[in-house]
Biopython code that builds the backbone (N, CA, C, O; Angstrom):
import numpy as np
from Bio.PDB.StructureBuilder import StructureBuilder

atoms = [
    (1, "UNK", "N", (119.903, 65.106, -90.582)),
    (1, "UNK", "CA", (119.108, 64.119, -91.307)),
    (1, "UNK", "C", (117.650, 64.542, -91.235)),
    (1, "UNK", "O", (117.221, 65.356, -90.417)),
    (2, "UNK", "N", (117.004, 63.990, -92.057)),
    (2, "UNK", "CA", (115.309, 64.842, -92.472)),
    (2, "UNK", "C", (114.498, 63.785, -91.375)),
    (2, "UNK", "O", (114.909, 62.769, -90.815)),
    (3, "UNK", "N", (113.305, 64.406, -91.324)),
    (3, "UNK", "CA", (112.683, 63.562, -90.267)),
    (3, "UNK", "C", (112.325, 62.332, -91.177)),
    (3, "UNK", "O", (112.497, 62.429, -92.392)),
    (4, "UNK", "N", (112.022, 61.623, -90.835)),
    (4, "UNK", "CA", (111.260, 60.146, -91.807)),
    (4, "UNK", "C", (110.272, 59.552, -91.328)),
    (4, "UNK", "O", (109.530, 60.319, -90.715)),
    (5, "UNK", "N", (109.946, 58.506, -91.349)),
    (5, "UNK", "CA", (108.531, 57.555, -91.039)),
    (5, "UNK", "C", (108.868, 57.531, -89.402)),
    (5, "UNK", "O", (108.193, 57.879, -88.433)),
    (6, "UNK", "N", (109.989, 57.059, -89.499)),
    (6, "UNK", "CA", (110.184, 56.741, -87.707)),
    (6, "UNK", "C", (110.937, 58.161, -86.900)),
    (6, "UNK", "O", (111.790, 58.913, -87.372)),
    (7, "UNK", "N", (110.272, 58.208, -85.511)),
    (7, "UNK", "CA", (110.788, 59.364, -84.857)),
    (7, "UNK", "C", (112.074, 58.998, -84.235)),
    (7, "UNK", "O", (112.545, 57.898, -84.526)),
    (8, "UNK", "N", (112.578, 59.614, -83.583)),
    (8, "UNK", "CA", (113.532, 59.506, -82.933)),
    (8, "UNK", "C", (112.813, 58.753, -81.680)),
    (8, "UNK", "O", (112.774, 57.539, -81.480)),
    (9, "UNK", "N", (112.474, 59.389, -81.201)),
    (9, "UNK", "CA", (111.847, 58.587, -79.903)),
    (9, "UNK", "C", (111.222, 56.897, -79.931)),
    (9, "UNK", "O", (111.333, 55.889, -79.233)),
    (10, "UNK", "N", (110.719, 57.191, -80.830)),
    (10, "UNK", "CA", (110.774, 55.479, -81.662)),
    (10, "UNK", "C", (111.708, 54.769, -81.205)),
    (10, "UNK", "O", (111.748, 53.940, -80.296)),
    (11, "UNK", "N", (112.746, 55.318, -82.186)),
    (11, "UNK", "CA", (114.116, 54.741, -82.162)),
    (11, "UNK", "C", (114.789, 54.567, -80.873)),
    (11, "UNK", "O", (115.658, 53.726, -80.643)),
    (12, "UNK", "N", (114.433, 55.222, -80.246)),
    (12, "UNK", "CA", (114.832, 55.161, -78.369)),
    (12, "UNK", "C", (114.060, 54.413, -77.952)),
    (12, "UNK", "O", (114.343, 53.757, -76.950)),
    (13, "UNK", "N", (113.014, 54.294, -78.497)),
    (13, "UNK", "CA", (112.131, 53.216, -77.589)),
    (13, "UNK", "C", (112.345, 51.589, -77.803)),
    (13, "UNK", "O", (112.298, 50.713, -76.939)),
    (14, "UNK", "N", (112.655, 51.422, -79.565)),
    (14, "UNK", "CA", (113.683, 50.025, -79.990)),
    (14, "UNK", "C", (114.456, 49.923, -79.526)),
    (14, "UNK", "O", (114.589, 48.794, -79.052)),
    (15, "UNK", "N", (115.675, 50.985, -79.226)),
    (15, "UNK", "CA", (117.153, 50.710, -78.870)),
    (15, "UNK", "C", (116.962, 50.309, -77.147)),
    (15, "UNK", "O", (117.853, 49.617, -76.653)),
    (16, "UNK", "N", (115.518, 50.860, -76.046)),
    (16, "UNK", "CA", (116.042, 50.637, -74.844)),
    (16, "UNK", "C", (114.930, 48.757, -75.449)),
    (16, "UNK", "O", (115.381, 47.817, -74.795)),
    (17, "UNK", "N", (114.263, 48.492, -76.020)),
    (17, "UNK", "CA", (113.645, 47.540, -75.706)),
    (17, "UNK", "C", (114.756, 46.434, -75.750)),
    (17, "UNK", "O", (114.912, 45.570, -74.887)),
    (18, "UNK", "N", (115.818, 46.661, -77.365)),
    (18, "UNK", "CA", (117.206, 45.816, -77.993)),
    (18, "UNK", "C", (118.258, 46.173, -76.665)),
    (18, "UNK", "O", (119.470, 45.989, -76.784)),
    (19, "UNK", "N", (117.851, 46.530, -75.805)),
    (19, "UNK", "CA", (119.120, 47.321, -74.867)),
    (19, "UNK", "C", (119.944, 47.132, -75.321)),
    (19, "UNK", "O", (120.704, 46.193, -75.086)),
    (20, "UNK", "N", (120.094, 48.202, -76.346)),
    (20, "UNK", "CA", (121.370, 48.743, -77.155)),
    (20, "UNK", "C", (121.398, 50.182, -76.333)),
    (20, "UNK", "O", (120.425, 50.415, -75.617)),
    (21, "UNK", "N", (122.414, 51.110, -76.397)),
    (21, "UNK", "CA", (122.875, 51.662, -75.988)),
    (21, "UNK", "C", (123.308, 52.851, -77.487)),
    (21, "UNK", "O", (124.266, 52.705, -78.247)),
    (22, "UNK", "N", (122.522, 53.686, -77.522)),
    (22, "UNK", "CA", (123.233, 54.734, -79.263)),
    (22, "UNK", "C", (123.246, 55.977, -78.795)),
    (22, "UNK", "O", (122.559, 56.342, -77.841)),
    (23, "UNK", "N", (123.996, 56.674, -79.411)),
    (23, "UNK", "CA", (124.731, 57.909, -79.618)),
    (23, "UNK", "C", (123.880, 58.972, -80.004)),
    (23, "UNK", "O", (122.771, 58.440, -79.954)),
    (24, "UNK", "N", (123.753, 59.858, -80.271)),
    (24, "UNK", "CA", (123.008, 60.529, -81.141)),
    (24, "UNK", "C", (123.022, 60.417, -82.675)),
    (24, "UNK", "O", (122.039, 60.450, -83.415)),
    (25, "UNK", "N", (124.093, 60.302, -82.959)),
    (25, "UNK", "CA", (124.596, 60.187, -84.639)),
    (25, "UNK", "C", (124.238, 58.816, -84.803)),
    (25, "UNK", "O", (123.769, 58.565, -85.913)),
    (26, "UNK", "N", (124.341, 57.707, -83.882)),
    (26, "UNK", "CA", (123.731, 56.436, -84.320)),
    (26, "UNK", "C", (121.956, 55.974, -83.916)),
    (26, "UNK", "O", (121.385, 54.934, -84.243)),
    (27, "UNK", "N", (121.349, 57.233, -83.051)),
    (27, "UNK", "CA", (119.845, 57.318, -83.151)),
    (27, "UNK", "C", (119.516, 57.704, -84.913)),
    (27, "UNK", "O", (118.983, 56.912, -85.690)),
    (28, "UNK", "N", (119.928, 58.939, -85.228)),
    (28, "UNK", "CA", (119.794, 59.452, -86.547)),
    (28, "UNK", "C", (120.239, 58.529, -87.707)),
    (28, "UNK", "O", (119.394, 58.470, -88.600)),
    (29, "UNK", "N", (121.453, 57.731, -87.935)),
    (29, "UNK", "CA", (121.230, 57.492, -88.531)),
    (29, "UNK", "C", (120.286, 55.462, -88.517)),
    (29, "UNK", "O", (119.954, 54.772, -89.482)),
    (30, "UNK", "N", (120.219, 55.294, -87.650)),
    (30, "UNK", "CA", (119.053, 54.138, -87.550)),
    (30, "UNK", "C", (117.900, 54.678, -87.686)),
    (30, "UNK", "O", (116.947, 53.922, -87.877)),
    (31, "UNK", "N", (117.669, 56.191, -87.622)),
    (31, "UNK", "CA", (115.975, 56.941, -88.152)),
    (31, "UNK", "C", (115.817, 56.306, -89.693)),
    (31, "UNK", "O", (114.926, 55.645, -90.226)),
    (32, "UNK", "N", (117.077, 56.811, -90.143)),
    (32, "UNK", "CA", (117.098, 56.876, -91.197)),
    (32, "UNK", "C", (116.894, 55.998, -91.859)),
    (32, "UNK", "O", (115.927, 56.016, -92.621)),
    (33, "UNK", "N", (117.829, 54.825, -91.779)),
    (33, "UNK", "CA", (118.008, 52.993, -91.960)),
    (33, "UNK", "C", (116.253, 52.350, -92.239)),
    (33, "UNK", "O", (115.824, 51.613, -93.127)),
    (34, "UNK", "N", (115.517, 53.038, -91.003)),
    (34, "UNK", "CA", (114.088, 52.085, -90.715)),
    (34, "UNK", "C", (113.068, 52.740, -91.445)),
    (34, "UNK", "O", (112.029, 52.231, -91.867)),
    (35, "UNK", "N", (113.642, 54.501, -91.615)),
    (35, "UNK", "CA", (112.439, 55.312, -92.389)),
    (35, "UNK", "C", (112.684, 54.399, -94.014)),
    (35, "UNK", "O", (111.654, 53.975, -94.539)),
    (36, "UNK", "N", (113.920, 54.159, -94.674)),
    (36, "UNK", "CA", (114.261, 53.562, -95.466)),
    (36, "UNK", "C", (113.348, 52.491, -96.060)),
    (36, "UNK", "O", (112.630, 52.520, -97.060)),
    (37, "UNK", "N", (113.633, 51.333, -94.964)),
    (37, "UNK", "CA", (113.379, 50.444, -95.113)),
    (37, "UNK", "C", (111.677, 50.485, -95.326)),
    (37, "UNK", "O", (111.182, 49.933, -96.309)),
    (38, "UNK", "N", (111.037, 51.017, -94.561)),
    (38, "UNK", "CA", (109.066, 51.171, -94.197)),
    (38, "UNK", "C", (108.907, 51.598, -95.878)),
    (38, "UNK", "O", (108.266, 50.943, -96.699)),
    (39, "UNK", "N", (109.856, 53.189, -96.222)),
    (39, "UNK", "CA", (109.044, 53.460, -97.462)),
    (39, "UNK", "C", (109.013, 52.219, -98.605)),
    (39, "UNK", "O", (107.996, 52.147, -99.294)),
    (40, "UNK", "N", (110.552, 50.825, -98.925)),
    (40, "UNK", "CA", (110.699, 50.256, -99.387)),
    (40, "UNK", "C", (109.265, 49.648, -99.449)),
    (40, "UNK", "O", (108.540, 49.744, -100.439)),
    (41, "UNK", "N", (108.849, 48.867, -98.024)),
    (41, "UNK", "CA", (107.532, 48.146, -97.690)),
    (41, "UNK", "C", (106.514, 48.995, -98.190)),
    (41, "UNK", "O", (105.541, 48.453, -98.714)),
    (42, "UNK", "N", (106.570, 50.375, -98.114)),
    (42, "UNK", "CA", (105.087, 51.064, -99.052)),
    (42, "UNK", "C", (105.372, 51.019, -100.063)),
    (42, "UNK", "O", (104.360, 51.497, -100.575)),
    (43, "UNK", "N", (106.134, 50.761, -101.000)),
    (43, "UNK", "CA", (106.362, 50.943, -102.450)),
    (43, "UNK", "C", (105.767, 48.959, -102.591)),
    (43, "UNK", "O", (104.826, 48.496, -103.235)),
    (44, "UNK", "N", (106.682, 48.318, -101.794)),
    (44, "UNK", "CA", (106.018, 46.520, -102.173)),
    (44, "UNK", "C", (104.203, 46.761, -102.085)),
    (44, "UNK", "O", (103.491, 46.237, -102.941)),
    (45, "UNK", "N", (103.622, 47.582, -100.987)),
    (45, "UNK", "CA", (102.563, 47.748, -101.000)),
    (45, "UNK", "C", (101.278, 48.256, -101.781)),
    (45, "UNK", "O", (100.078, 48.155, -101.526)),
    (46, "UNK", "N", (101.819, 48.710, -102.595)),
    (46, "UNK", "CA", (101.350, 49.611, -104.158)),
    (46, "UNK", "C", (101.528, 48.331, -105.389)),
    (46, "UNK", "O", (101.404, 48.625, -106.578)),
    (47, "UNK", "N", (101.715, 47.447, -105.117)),
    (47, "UNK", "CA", (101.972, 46.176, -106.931)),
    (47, "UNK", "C", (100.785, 45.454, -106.537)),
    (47, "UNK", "O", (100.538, 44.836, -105.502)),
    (48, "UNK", "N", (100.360, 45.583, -107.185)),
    (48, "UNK", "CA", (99.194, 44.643, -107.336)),
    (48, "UNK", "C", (99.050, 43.092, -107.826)),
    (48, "UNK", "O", (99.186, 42.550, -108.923)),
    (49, "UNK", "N", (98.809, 42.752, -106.887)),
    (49, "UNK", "CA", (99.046, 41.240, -106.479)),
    (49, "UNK", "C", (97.847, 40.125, -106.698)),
    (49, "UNK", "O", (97.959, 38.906, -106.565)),
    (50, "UNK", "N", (96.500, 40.978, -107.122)),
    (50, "UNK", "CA", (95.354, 40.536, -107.306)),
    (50, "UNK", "C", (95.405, 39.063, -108.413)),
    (50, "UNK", "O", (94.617, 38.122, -108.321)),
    (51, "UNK", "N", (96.131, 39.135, -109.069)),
    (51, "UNK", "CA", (96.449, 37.837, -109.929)),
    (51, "UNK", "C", (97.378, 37.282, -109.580)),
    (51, "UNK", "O", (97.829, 36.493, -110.411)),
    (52, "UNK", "N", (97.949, 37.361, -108.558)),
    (52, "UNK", "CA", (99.139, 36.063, -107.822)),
    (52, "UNK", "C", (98.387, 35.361, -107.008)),
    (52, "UNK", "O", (97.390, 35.712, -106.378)),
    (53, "UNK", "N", (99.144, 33.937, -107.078)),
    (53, "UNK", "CA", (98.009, 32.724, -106.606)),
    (53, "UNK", "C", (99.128, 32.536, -105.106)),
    (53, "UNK", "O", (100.296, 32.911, -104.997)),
    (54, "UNK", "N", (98.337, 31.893, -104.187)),
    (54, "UNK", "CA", (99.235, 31.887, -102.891)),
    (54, "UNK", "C", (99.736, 30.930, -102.993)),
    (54, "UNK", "O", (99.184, 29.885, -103.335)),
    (55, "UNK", "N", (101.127, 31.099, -102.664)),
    (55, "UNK", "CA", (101.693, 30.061, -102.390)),
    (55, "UNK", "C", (102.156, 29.469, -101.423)),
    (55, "UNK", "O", (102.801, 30.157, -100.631)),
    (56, "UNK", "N", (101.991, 27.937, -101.128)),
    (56, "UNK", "CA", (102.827, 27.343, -99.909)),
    (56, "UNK", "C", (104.379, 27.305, -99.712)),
    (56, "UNK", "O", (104.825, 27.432, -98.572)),
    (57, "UNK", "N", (105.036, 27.174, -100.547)),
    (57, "UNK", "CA", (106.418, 26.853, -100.867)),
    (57, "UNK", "C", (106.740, 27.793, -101.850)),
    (57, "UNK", "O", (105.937, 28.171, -102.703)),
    (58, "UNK", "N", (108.362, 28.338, -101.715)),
    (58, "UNK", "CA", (109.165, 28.745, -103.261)),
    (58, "UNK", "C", (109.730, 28.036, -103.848)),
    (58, "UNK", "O", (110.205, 28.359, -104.937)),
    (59, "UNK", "N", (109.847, 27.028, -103.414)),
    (59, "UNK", "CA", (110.499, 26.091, -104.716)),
    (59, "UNK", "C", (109.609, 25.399, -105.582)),
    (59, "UNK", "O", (108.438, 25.160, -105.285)),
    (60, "UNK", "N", (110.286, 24.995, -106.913)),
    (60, "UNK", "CA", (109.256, 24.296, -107.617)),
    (60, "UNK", "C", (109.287, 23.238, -106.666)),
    (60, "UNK", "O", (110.062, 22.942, -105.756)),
    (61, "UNK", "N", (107.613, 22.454, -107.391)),
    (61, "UNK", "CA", (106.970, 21.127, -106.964)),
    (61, "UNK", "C", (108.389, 20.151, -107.687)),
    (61, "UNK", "O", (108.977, 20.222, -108.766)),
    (62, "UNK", "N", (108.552, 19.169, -106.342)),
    (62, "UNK", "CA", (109.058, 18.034, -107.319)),
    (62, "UNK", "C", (111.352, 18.459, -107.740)),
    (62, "UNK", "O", (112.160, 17.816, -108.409)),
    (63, "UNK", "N", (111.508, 19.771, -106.924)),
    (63, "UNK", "CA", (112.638, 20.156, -106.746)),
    (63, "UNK", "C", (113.507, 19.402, -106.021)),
    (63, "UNK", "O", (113.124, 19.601, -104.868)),
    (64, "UNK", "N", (114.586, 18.543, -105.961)),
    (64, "UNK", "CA", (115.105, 17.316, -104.727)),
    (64, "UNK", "C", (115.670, 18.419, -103.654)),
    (64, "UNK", "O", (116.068, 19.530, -104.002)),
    (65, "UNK", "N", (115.642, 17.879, -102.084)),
    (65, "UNK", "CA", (115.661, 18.301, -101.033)),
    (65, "UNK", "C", (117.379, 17.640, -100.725)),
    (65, "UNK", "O", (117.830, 16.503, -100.861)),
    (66, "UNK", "N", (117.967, 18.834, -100.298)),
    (66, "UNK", "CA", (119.531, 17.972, -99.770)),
    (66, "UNK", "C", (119.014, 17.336, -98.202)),
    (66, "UNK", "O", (118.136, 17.987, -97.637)),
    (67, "UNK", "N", (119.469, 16.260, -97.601)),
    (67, "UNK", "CA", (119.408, 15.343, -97.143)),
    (67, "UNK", "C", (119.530, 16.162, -95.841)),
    (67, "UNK", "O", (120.340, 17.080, -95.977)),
    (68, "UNK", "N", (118.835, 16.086, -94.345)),
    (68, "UNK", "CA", (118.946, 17.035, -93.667)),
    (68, "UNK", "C", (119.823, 16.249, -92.522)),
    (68, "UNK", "O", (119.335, 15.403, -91.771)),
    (69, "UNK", "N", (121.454, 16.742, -92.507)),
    (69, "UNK", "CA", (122.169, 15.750, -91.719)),
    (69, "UNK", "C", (123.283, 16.825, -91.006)),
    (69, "UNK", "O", (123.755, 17.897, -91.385)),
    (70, "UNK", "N", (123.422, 16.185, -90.061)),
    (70, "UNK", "CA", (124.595, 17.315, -89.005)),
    (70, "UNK", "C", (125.778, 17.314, -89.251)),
    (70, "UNK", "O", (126.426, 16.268, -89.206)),
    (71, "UNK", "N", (126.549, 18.981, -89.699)),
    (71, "UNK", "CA", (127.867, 18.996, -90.128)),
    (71, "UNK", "C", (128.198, 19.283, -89.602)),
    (71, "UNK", "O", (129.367, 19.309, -89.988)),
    (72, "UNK", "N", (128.140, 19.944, -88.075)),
    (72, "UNK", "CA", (129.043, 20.472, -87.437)),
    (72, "UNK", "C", (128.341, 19.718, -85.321)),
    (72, "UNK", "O", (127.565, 20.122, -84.455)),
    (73, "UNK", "N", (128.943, 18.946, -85.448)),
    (73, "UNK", "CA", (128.981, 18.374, -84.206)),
    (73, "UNK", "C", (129.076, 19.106, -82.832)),
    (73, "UNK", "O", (129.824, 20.075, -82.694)),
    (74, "UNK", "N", (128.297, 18.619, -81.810)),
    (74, "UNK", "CA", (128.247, 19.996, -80.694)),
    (74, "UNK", "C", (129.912, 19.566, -79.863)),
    (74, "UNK", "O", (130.599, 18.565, -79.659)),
    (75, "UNK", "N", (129.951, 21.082, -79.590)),
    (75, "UNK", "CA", (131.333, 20.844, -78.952)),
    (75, "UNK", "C", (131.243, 21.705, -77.637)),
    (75, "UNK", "O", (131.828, 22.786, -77.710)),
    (76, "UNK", "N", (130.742, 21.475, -76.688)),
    (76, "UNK", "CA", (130.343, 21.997, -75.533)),
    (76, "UNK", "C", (131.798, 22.758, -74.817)),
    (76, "UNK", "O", (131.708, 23.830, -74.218)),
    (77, "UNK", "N", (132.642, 22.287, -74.927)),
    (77, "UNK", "CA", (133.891, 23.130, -74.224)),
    (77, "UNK", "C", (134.068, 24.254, -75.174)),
    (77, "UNK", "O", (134.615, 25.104, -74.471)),
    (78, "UNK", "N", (133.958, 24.643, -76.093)),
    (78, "UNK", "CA", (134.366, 25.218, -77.309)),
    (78, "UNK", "C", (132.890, 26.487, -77.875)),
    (78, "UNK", "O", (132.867, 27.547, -78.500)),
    (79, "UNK", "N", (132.152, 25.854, -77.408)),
    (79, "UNK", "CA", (130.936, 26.824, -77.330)),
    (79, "UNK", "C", (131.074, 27.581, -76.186)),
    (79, "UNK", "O", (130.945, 28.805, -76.152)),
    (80, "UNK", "N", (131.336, 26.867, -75.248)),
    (80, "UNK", "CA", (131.280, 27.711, -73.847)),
    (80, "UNK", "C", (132.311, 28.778, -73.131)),
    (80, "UNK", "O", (132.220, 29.459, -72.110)),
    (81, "UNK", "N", (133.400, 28.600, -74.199)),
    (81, "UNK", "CA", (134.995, 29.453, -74.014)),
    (81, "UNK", "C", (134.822, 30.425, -73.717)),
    (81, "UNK", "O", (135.464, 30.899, -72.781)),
    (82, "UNK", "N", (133.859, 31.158, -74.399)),
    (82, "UNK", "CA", (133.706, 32.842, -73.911)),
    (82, "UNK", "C", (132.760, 33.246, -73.238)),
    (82, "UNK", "O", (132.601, 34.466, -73.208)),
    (83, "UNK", "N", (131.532, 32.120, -72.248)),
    (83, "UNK", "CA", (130.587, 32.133, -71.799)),
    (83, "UNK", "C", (131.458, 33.117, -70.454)),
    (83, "UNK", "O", (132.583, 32.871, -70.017)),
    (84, "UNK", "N", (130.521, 34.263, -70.010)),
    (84, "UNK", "CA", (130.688, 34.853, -69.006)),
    (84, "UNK", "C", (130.676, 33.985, -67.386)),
    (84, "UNK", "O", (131.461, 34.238, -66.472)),
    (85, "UNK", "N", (129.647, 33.002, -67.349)),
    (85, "UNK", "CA", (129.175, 32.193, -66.655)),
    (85, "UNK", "C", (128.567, 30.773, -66.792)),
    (85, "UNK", "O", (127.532, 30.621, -67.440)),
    (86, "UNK", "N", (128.929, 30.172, -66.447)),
    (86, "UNK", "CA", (128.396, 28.345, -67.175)),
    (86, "UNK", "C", (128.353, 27.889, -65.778)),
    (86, "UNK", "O", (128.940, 28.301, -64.778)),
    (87, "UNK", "N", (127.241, 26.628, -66.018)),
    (87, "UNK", "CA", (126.993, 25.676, -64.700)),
    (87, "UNK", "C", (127.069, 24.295, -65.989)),
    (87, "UNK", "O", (126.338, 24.155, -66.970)),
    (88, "UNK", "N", (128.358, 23.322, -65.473)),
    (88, "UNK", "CA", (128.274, 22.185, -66.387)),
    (88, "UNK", "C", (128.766, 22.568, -67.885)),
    (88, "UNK", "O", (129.804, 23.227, -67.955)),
    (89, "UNK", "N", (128.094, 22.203, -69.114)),
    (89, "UNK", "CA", (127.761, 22.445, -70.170)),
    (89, "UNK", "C", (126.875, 23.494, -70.783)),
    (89, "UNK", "O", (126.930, 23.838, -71.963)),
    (90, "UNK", "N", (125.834, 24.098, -69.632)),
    (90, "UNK", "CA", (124.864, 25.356, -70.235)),
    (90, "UNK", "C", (125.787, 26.698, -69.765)),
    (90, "UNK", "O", (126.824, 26.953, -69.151)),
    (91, "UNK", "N", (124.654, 27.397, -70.506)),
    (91, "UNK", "CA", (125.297, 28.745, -70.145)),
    (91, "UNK", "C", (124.244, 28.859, -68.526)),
    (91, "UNK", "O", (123.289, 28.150, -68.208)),
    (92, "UNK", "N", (124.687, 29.672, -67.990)),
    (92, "UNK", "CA", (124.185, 30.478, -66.378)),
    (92, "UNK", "C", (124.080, 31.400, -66.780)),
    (92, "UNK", "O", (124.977, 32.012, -67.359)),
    (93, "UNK", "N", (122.670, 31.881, -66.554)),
    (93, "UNK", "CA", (121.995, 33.428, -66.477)),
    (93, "UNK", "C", (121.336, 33.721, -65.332)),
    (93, "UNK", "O", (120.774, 32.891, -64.616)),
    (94, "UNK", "N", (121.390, 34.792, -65.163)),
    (94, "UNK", "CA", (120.299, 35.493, -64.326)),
    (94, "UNK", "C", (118.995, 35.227, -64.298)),
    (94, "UNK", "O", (118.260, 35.674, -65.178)),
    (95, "UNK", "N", (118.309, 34.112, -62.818)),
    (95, "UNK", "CA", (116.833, 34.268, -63.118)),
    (95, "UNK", "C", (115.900, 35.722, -63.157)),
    (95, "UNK", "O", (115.740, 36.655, -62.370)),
    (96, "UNK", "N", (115.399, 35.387, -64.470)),
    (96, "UNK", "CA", (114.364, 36.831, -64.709)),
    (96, "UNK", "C", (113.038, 36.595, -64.104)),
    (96, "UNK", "O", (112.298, 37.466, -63.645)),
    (97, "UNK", "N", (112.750, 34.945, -64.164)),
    (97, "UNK", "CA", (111.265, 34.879, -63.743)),
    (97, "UNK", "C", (111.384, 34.502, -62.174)),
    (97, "UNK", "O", (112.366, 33.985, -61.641)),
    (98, "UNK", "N", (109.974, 34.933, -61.449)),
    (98, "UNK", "CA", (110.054, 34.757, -60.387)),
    (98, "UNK", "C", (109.002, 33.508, -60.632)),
    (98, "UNK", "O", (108.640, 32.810, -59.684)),
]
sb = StructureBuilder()
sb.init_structure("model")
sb.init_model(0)
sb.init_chain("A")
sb.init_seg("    ")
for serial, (resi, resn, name, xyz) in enumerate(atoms, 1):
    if name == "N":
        sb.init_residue(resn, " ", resi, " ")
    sb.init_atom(name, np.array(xyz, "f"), 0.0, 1.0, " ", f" {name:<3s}", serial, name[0])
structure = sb.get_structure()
């Protein structure tokens, strides 16, 4: 694969921050994926935008809002099924902070 925007070492430096764990063939091709993606963002970066007005919102003004109501009810035994570790209802982690 060709070099691109992002180095490899980059990419080692995301994957230990995501502590992900990649291959060589999956460093290269995530070079690739992000060099991708950056040139996409330099090409958005080149349109000239000087006559677009800012906006707060994408929807039109005056668009009706669906009603903001809970469809899926908490189910604490059922969330927690595959929890490695639980105290009660939460999950149990490792304290990080001292």
């Amino acid at each position: 694969m060709a070099q691109g925007k992002i180095s490899l070492e980059q990419v080692r430096h995301v994957a230990q921050l995501a502590r992900l764990e990649l291959g060589h063939r999956e460093e290269e091709q995530l070079q690739g994926e992000l060099s991708e993606m950056l040139t996409y963002v330099d090409q958005l970066n080149e349109l000239d935008t000087s006559n677009v007005e800012p906006t707060a919102q994408v929807g039109e003004a005056g668009t009706p809002m669906r009603a903001d109501e809970v469809t899926n009810r908490p189910a604490p035994e059922e969330m927690l099924s595959n929890a490695p570790a639980r105290k009660g209802t939460f999950f149990k982690v490792p304290k990080i902070i001292e």
